[in-house]
C-alpha angles and dihedrals in degrees: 000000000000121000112261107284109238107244115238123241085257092062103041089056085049090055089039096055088053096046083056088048101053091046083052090057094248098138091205089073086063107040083058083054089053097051088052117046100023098093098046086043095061100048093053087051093044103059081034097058092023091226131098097203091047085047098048081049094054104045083064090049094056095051092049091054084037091068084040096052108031101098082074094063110111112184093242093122136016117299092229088053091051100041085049092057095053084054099043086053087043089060093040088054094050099046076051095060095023097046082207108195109150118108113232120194118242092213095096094080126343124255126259094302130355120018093242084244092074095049083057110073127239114210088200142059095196122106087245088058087040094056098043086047094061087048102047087051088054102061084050094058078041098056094032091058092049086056109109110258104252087060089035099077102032080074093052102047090048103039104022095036095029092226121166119244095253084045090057099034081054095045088046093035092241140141115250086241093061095049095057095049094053091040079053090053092043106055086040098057084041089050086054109045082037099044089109099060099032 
């Protein structure tokens, strides 16, 4: 996966004006929010909630508080930063009435850019290689998904979305210090329980 593409100038008055818009109750302003940030949306919350169909629930949700809680929005930071974090607290909110605890599998589609098996080598072409490749991918996501939560999505933002460390410590409203050390704890508790296949 490819680090986030700064948006041009162009493109952040465009999401300005429909910021504006939606604050101003013009729905269009948030349908284009919605085109834009849904599927990103819904990765993050699916390897957060660790199920699809709860994902698929609380993106809605978010957009729905979203068109609630928008007149907030300030512009102090960037608008993708402040929309994650009202996400980030939405799932927390729902593993808090949920007490999800169950492990899904992420096989079933891929999440908003590369299937986490084609981001772990395979030495081999072979279907033999093949085969121990997507196994090996499996007890990852496997591994990944038992993470707490708090560790849990510092992973995801940084090796399945690529972000820098300042970019996640802003969307979790985090210092950069922080994210490290959990991102630390994190790979340590995944070198152990993957040590076998790493």
């Amino acid at each position: 996966m490819t680090a986030r593409r700064e948006s041009s100038p162009a493109e952040q008055a465009e999401e300005k004006a429909w910021i504006l818009a939606c604050q101003a109750g013009d729905l269009t302003g948030l349908e284009a929010l919605y085109t834009k940030y849904h599927r990103q949306l819904y990765a993050y919350l699916v390897a957060m909630l660790r199920s699809q169909h709860a994902a698929e629930d609380v993106t809605q949700d978010i957009f729905v508080k979203l068109h609630k809680q928008i007149g907030s929005y300030r512009f102090q930071s960037p608008f993708h930063h402040w929309l994650f974090r009202l996400a980030r607290n939405q799932a927390i909110d729902h593993l808090r009435r949920e007490k999800v605890r169950r492990t899904n599998s992420l096989d079933d589609e891929p999440l908003d850019g590369s299937p986490m098996r084609e981001r772990v080598p395979s030495k081999g072409r072979d279907a033999i290689g093949d085969l121990m490749a997507d196994e090996k991918a499996s007890h990852v996501r496997k591994a990944v998904q038992a993470l707490p939560p708090s560790f849990r999505e510092v992973v995801v933002l940084r090796e399945w979305e690529d972000l820098a460390y300042e970019d996640i410590a802003l969307r979790l409203d985090l210092s950069v210090g922080t994210v490290k050390s959990r991102l630390f704890r994190a790979r340590s508790l995944l070198e152990k329980q993957l040590k076998d296949w790493l």
